[in-house]
N, C-alpha and C positions, 0 to 999 in steps of 0.2 A: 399188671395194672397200668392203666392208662390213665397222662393227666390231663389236665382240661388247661388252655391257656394259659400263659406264664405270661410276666410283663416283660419279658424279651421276643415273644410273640404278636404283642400289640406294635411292638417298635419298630419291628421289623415290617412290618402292615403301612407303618406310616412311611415310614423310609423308601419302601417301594411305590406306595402313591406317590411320594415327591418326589421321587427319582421321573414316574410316569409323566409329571406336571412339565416335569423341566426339558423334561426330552420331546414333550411335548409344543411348547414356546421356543425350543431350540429349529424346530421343523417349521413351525410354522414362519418367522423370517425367516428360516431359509427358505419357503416357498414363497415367499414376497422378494425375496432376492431375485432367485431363480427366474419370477414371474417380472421383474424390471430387466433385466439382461437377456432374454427371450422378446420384450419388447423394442429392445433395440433394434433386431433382426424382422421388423414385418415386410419388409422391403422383398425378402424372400417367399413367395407365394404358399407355399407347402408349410411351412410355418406361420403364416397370416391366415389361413383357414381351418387350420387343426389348433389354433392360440385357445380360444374359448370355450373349445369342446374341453381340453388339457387343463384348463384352470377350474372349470364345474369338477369334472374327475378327480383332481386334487383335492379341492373343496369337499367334495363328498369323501371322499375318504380322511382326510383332515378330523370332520365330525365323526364320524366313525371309530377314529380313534381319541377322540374326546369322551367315545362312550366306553370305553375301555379306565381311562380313568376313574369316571362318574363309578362302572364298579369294583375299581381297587376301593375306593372312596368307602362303599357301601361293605366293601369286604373288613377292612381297616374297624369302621362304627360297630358292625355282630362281634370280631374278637375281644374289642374292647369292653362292649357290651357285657359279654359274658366276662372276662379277665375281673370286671368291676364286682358282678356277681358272685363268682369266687370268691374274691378278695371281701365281700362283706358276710360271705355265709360264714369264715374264718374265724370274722372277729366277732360274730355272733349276733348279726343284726341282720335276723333272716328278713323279716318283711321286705326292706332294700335290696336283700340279695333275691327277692321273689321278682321286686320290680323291673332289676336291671335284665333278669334271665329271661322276663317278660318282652322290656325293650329289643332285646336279642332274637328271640325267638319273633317280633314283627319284622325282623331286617330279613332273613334266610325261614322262611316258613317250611321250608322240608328237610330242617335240622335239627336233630333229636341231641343234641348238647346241652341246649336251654330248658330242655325239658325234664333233662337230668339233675340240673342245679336245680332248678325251680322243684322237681318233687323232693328233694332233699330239705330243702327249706320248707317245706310246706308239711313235710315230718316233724322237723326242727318244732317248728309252731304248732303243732298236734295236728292239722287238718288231713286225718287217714285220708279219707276219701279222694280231695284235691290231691295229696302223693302219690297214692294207686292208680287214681286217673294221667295223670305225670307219666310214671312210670310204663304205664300201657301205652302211653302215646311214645314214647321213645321206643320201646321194643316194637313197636308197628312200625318206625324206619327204622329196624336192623338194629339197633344200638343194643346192650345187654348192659343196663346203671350198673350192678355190682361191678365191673371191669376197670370202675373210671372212679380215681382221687379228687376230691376236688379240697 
């Protein structure tokens, strides 16, 4: 059996976003460092002509991995998402646990986890047909619901 998200899961999501953030503002003065002590040096030619090409290139890669963050970010919101989802199918308050797995399921659209929680709660609440349809859509991305605790 497999289980669905733990709240050491979610944490571990954040943690590594803000590990991303930091390492990321860590880079970026250094590339404003680097980019003041390379302007000391225009005096040398081969360095006064490649200065501006070298700071776009940085720049563009700079953003680039701004966009690596943006989906730790995005990765972090679907675990928590569904974590939350769980956590309310539990305590029996499936409508909320329909919503959150719904939230979840708009972050990561070709992820049959949310669809798992959600046709369970949509049992939970009698709606056969929304579960079966639930259900169908997780086994259409590979997933098999009986395999998975929630």
């Amino acid at each position: 059996m497999k289980h669905l998200p733990t709240g050491a899961t979610v944490a571990s999501r954040l943690i590594r976003t803000l590990l991303f953030v930091a390492v990321q503002l860590a880079a970026g003065a250094g590339l404003v460092w680097l980019y003041l002590q390379i302007k000391k040096f225009t005096w040398i030619p081969l360095i006064g002509a490649y200065l501006n090409q070298l700071v776009i290139l940085l720049a563009v890669m700079y953003l680039l991995m701004w966009l690596s963050v943006y989906w730790s970010y995005q990765d972090f919101r679907f675990v928590s998402d569904l974590h939350n989802a769980c956590q309310k199918f539990r305590e029996g308050r499936f409508q909320e646990a329909v919503d959150f797995a719904t939230m979840a399921h708009e972050r990561k659209k070709r992820q049959g986890l949310p669809h798992v929680v959600r046709a369970r709660a949509y049992a939970a609440l009698g709606s056969v047909l929304l579960a079966e349809r639930d259900f169908d859509l997780a086994r259409g991305l590979g997933l098999e619901p009986d395999h998975f605790v929630i």
